[in-house]
DRENBAKOL-250250 format. One record per residue (C-alpha): x, y, z; residue number from 1. Coordinates in steps of 0.001 Angstrom, whole numbers. Example, Ala and Ser with C-alpha at 12.3 -4.5 7.8 and 13.67 -1.06 7.14 Angstrom:
x,y,z,seq
12300,-4500,7800,1
13670,-1060,7140,2
REM end
This chain:
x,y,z,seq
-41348,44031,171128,1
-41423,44126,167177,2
-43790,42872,165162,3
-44961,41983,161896,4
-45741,45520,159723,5
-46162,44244,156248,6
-45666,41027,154368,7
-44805,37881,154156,8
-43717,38151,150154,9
-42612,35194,148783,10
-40632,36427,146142,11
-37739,34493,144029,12
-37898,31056,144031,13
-34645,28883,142305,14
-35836,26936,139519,15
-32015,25508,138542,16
-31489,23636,142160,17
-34714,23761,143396,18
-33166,24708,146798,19
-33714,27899,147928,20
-36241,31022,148283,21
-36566,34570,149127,22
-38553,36395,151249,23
-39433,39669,152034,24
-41469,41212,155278,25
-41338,44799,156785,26
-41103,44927,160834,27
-42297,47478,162932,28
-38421,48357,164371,29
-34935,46542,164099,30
-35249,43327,164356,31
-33883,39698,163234,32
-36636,37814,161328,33
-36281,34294,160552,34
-38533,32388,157842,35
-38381,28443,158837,36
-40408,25800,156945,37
-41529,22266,158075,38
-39366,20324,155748,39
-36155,22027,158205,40
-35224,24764,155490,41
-34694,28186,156915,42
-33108,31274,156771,43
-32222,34600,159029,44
-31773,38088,158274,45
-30954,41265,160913,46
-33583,44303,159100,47
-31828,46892,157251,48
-33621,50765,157742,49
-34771,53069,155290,50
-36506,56673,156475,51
-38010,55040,159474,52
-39182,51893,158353,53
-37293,48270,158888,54
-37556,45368,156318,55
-35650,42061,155380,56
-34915,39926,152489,57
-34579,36451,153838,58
-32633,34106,151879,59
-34413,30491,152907,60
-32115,27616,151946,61
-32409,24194,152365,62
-35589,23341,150076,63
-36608,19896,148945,64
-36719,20096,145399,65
-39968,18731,144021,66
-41838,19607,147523,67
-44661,22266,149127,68
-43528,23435,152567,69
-45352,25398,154621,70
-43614,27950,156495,71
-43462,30688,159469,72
-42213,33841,159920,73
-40516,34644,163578,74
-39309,38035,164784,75
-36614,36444,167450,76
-38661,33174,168771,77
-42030,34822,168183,78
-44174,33817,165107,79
-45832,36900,163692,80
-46903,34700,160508,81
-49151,33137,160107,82
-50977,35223,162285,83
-53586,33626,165036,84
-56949,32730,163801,85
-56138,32950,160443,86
-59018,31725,157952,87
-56139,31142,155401,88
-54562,28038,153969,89
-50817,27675,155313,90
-48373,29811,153534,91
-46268,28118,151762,92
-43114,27719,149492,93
-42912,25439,146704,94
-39513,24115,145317,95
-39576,23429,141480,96
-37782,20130,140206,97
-35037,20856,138507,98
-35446,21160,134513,99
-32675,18633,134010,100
-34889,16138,136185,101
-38262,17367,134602,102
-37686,18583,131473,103
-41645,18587,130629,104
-43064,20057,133943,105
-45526,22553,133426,106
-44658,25915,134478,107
-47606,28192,135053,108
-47330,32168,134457,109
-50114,34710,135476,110
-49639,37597,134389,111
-51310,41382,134706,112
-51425,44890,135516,113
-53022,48195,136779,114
-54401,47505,140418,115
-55761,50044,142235,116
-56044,49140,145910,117
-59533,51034,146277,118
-61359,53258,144344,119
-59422,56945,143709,120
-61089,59607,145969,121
-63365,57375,147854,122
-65333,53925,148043,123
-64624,50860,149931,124
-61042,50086,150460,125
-61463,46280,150047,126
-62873,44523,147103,127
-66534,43429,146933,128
-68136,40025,147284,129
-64510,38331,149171,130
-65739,35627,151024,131
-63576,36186,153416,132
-64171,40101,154972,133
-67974,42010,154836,134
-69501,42739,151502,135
-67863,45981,149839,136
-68853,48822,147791,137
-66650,49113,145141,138
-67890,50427,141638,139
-65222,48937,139552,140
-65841,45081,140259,141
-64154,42552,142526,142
-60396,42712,142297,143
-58700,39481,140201,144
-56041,39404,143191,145
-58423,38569,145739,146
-60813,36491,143193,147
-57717,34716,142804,148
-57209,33982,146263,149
-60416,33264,147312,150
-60353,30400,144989,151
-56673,29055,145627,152
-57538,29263,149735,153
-61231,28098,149403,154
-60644,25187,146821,155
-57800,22741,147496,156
-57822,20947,144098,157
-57167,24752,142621,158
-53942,24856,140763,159
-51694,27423,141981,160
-49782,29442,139510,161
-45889,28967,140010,162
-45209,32673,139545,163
-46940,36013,139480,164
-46055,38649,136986,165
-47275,41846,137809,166
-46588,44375,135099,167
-46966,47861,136528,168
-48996,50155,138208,169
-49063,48477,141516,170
-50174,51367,143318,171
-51296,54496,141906,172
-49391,57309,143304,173
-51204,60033,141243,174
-55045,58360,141826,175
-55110,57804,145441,176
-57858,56885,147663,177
-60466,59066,149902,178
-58617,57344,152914,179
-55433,57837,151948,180
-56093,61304,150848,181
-57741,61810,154558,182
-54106,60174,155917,183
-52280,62471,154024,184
-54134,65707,155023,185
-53237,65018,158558,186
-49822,65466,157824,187
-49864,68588,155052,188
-52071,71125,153814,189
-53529,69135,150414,190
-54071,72628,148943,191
-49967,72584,148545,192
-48572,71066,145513,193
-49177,67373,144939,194
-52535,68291,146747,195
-53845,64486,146972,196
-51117,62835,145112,197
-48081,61149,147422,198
-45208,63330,147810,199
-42587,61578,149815,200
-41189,58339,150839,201
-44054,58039,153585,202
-46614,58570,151933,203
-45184,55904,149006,204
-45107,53629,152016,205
-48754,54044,153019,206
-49704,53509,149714,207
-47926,50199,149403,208
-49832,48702,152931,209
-53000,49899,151869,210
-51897,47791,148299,211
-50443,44865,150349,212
-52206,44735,153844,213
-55576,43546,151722,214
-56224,40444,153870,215
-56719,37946,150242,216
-53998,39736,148202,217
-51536,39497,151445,218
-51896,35936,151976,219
-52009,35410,148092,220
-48672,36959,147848,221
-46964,35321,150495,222
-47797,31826,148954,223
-47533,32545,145398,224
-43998,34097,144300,225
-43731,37472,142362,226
-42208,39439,139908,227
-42621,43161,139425,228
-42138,45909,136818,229
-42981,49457,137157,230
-45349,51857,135039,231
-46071,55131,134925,232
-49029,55334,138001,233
-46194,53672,140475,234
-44638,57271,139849,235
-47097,59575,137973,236
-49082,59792,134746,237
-47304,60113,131614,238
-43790,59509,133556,239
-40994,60546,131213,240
-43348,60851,128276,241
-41109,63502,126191,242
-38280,65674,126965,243
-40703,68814,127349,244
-42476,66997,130116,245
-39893,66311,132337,246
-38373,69847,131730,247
-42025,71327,133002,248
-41774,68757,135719,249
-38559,68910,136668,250
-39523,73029,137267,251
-42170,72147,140198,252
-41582,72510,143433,253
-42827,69312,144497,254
-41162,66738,141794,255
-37762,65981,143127,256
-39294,64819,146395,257
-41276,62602,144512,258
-39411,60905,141687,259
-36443,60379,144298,260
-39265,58684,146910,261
-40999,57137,143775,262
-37614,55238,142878,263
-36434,54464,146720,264
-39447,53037,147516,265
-39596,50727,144497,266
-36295,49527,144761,267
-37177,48247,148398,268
-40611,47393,147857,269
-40238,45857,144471,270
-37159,45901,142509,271
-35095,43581,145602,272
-37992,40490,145311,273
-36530,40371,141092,274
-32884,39409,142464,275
-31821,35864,142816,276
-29830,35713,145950,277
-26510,35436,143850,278
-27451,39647,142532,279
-28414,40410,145932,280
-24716,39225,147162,281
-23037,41476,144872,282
-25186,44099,144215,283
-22830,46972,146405,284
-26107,48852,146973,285
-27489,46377,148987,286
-24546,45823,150811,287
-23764,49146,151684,288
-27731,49753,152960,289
-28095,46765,154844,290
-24378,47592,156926,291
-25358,51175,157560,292
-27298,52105,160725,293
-29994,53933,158505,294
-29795,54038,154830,295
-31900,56334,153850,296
-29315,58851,152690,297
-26940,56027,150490,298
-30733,55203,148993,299
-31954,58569,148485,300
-28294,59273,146495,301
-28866,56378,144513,302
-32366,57121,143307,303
-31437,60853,142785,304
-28801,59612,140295,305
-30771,57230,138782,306
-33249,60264,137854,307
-30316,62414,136151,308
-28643,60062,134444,309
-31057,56421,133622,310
-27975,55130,131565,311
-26227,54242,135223,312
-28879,52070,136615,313
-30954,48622,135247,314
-34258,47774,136494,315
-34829,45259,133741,316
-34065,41727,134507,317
-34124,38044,133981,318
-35405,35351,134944,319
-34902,31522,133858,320
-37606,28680,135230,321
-36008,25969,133608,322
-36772,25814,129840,323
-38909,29314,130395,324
-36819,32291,129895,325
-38877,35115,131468,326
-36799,38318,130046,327
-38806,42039,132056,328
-38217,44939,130631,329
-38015,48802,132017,330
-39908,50619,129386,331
-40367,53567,131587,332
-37308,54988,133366,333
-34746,54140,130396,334
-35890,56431,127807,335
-33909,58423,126073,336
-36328,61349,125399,337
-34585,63892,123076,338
-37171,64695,120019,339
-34501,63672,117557,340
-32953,60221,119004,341
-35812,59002,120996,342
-35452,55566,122462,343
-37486,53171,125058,344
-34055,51858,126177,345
-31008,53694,126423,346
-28180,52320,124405,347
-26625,50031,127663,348
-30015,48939,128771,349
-31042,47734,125058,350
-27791,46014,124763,351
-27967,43933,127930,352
-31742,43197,126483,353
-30668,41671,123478,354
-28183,39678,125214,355
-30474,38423,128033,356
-32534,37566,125174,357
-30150,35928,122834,358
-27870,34526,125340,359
-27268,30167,124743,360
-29624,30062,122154,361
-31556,26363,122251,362
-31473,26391,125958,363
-35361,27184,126393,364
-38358,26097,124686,365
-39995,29768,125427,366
-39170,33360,125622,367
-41645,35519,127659,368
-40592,38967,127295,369
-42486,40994,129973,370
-43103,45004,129196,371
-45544,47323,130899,372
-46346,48827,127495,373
-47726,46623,124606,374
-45166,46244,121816,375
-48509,45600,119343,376
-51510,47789,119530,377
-54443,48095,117601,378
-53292,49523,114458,379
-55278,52784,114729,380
-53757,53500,117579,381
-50021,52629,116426,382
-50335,54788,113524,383
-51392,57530,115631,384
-48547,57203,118146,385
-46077,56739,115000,386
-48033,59613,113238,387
-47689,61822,117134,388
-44033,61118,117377,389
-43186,62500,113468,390
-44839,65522,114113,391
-43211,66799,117835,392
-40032,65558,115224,393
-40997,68531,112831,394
-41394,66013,109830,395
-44507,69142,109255,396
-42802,72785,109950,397
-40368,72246,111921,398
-39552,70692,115486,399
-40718,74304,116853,400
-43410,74547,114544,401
-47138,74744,115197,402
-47569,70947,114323,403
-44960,70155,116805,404
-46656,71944,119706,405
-50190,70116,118600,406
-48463,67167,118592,407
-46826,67731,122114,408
-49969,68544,123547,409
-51747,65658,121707,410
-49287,62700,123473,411
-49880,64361,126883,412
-53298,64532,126553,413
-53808,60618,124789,414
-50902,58900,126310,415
-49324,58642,123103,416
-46362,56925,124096,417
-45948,53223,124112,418
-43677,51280,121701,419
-44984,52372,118410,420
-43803,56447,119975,421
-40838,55372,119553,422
-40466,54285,115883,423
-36583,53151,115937,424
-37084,51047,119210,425
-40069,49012,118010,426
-38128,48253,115014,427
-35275,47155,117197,428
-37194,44959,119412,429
-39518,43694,116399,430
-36178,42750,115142,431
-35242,40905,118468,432
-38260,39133,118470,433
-37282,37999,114919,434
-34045,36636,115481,435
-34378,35019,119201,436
-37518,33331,117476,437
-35296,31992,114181,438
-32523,30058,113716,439
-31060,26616,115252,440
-32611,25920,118779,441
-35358,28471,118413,442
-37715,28535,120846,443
-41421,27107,120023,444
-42950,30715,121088,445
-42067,34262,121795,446
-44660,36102,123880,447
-44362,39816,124657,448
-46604,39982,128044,449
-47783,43610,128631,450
-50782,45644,130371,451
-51368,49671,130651,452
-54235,49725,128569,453
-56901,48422,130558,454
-58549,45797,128383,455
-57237,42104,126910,456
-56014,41007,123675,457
-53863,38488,121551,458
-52495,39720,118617,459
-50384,37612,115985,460
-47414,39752,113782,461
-46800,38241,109807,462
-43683,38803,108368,463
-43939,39389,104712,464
-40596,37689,104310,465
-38064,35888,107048,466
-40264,35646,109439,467
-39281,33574,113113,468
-39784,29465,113128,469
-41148,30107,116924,470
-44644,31276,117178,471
-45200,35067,118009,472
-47987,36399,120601,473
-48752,40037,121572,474
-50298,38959,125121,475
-51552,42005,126465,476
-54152,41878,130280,477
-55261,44460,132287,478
-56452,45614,134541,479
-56277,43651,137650,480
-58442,45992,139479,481
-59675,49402,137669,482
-61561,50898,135178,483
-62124,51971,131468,484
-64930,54130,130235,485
-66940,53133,127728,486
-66002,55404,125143,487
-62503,54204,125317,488
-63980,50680,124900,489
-65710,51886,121836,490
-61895,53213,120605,491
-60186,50295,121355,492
-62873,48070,118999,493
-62706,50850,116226,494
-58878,50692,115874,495
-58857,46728,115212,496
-61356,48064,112651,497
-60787,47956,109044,498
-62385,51503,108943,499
-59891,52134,111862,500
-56873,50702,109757,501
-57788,53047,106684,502
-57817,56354,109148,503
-54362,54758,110430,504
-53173,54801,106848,505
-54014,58196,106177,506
-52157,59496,109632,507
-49444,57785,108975,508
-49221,58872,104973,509
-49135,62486,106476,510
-46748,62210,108961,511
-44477,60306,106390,512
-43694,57720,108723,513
-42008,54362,107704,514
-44022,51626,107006,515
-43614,49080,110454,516
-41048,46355,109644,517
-43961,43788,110543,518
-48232,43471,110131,519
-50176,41756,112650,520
-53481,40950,113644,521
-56098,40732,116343,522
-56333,36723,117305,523
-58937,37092,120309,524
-60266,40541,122367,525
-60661,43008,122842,526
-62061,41372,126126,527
-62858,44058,129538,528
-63094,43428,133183,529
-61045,43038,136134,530
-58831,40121,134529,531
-55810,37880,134518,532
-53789,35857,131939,533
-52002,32304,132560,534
-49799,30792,130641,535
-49262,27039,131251,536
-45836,25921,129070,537
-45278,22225,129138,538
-42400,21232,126970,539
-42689,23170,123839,540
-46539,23408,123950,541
-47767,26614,125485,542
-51933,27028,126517,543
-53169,30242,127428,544
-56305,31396,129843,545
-57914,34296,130612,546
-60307,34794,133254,547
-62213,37645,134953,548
-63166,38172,138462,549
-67311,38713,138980,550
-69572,38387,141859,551
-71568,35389,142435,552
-74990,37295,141867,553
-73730,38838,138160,554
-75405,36905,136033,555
-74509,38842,132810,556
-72366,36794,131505,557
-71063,36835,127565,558
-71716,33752,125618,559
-68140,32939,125260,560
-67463,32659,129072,561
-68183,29893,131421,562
-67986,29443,135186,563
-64713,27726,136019,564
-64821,27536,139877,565
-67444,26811,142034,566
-69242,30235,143815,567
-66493,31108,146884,568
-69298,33210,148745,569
-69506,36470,147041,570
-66422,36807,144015,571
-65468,33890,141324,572
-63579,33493,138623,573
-64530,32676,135011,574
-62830,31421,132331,575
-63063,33507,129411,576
-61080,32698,126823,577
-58243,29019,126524,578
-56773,28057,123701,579
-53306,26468,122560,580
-50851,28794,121435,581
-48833,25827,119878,582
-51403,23662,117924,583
-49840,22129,115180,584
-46527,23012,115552,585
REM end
């Protein structure tokens, strides 16, 4: 008899009819699962098999627009979901309102990244503090995810957030666990190359139900719909930082295995939830998996060729709820990573950007553009990565020179490669920014949503001349659940510095790099914790929150933050920053 292995994922939900959902569960073996709500929508789909394991995308149609529905999840006429006994809230599906019925209906946005399941190399699996399993032991703080759901399930006047934007490093397949690293040594010798890291499609697998099978995040997830993005951890550290690092890692024994795995098990894990059910019907992938008795091998093709050549494949998307254009972009797998033409996006992939982005201009009153890697850091640290990326160029002796090497060796060592690493294609989406904020029909904001860098900021770019009529946020939160040390703290404070700036100048004056096409400034952070953003766009005003996850007996709280739920038994959330992002426009 099957049963229920992973999931319910609510995933896409249709904001232009209102009518219809997606899905997602793994079984335990082949199977039909059917998702029906109360309101009579439903929807069916046979499983489709990759390596061993069985999952579904079901397509639920039927929806009452401007409704909440609870729903079920059967496996033939069995209901595997919600499962007996639960302590949880219904799951349930709500269907948006059409824009052209409610043009001002707030749509609410949380956003984050960088969520390690448990602790790498040991501690408790689960958060701390949920008031809903045993105290934990975890050194890093409650997790946001489950401080999340502990309030949405404990506190019915809690409003829900209509979609959740998770923006990389969902698991951490280079930083696992002391269970999972016990898992994996009883099937290999961890003395072998990866040692503890994942190394096949498996392992990714057990990574992603450790991530998923956490009892608040599960039912969170199946309630509240997602969107996903990769970063480097979902693969490794430093993925596809320069074309000398994927030459060295391309020459391991272990890597094919792992980038092909890395990319199969994100495309069924996370990339299929992105698709509105109009991609998934002609996306011949999809089709071709989900007719084949196993599809490992068509899946393990694609990913392979995805690896070689990045110009053949998209991850990047869109997404439009209503007046909200929510544009996510792959900063990771699309480089182009010669010394000499470096790009984030190859030339196809920054094309279909800047079309997404650009495409019936006055038809949305705000552009969220969603990208692992923050497009504006503190200026220290931009000047260094602009500084970094001149040097490996040979602007100093050469591009085999001794600078070169040192600066190689620097960007593995800092992670010198976000946006400003790659001076051309932060000019090119600066620009894009620009002009999708300007001209007739321009949207009230622009937001660039990003994580990676485990800490929380706004940041505000000024044009010297031509600047966008929209207003322009850097929104950057993480991480969800993880860790900074405190001398990185310290950094992070000393490059918003002016002291920082100065020793940015002087980097950048010996590198000879360009001077950036745009200035900006720090508007609120650096803030640090376990931590989510929301954005709450009514109309063409925009509000934005931040809060932080803490235990109910922390009472060391900073001045600016305040309690903004009552104590849920262990793990709360505060608020610690709101303001409007639109005052006085």
């Amino acid at each position: 008899m099957a049963g229920l292995r992973l999931g319910p994922l609510l995933r896409y939900v249709d904001h232009s009819s209102g009518t219809t959902a997606t899905v997602w569960v793994e079984a335990d073996r082949p199977c039909t699962v059917t998702v029906r709500c109360e309101d009579g929508a439903s929807g069916s789909s046979p499983t489709f098999a990759v390596s061993g394991h069985h999952y579904a995308l079901v397509v639920v149609d039927g929806l009452t627009p401007g409704t909440t529905t609870a729903y079920e999840v059967l496996i033939g006429e069995r209901s595997v979901w919600p499962p007996a006994g639960s302590p949880f809230p219904p799951s349930t599906i709500t269907a948006p309102e059409p824009a052209d019925r409610a043009p001002r209906a707030p749509l609410r946005v949380a956003f984050g990244s960088c969520r390690w399941a448990a602790p790498p190399g040991g501690g408790s699996p689960f958060a701390a503090g949920s008031p809903l399993r045993p105290q934990g032991d975890d050194p890093i703080g409650p997790d946001a995810l489950d401080a999340l759901a502990a309030r949405l399930a404990t506190d019915p006047t809690a409003v829900r957030p209509d979609v959740l934007l998770l923006l990389g490093d969902q698991i951490y397949a280079d930083e696992t666990s002391g269970a999972t690293q016990r898992w994996i040594a009883g099937r290999r010798d961890l003395r072998e190359p990866p040692g503890p890291e994942v190394a096949d499609y498996e392992e990714y697998t057990h990574l992603y139900d450790e991530s998923w099978r956490d009892p608040e995040v599960r039912w969170l997830l199946s309630t509240v719909p997602s969107c996903m993005i990769f970063d480097d951890h979902d693969v490794v550290d430093d993925w596809n930082t320069s074309a000398s690092w994927r030459t060295d890692m391309r020459a391991t024994s272990w890597w094919h295995e792992r980038i092909v795995s890395g990319l199969m098990s994100y495309w069924v894990y996370q990339h299929l939830g992105n698709l509105s059910p109009a991609e998934l019907e002609s996306d011949p992938l999809y089709a071709e998996i989900r007719s084949a008795a196993d599809g490992t091998e068509a899946l393990r093709r694609f990913a392979a060729t995805a690896d070689a050549d990045p110009s053949g494949v998209r991850w990047s998307y869109r997404r439009d709820f209503g007046r909200v254009r929510v544009l996510v972009v792959d900063s990771r797998a699309a480089r182009v990573l010669g010394e000499q033409h470096r790009a984030m996006l190859d030339p196809g992939e920054a094309q279909w950007v800047r079309e997404a982005a650009l495409d019936a201009p006055g038809s949305y009153d705000h552009l969220l553009i969603g990208t692992s890697l923050p497009w504006l850091l503190p200026p220290l640290i931009h000047d260094a990565e602009a500084w970094d990326a001149a040097l490996c160029r040979g602007v100093r002796g050469g591009p085999d020179g001794r600078w070169a090497r040192f600066g190689e060796k620097l960007r593995r060592a800092a992670d010198l490669e976000h946006w400003a690493a790659f001076p051309e294609s932060f000019r090119e989406l600066t620009d894009l920014v620009r002009e999708a904020g300007g001209g007739p029909g321009a949207p009230a904001t622009v937001c660039v949503l990003s994580g990676d860098v485990h800490h929380a900021y706004v940041a505000e770019p000024r044009w010297a001349t031509g600047g966008p009529e929209a207003r322009v946020f850097q929104l950057t939160c993480s991480p969800v659940h993880n860790s900074i040390p405190a001398l990185m703290r310290v950094g992070f404070r000393f490059g918003w510095s002016r002291a920082g700036t100065w020793l940015g100048s002087l980097l950048a004056r010996h590198g000879r790099t360009a001077e950036p096409p745009v200035r900006w400034r720090r508007s609120g952070g650096p803030w640090f914790g376990n931590q989510l953003m929301t954005l709450t766009l009514t109309g063409r005003s925009a509000r934005l929150d931040l809060v932080r996850a803490r235990e109910t007996g922390d009472t060391a709280e900073p001045r600016e933050s305040r309690e903004s739920a009552p104590p849920t038994g262990g793990v709360r959330l505060e608020t610690v920053m709101e303001r409007s992002l639109t005052e006085g426009v």
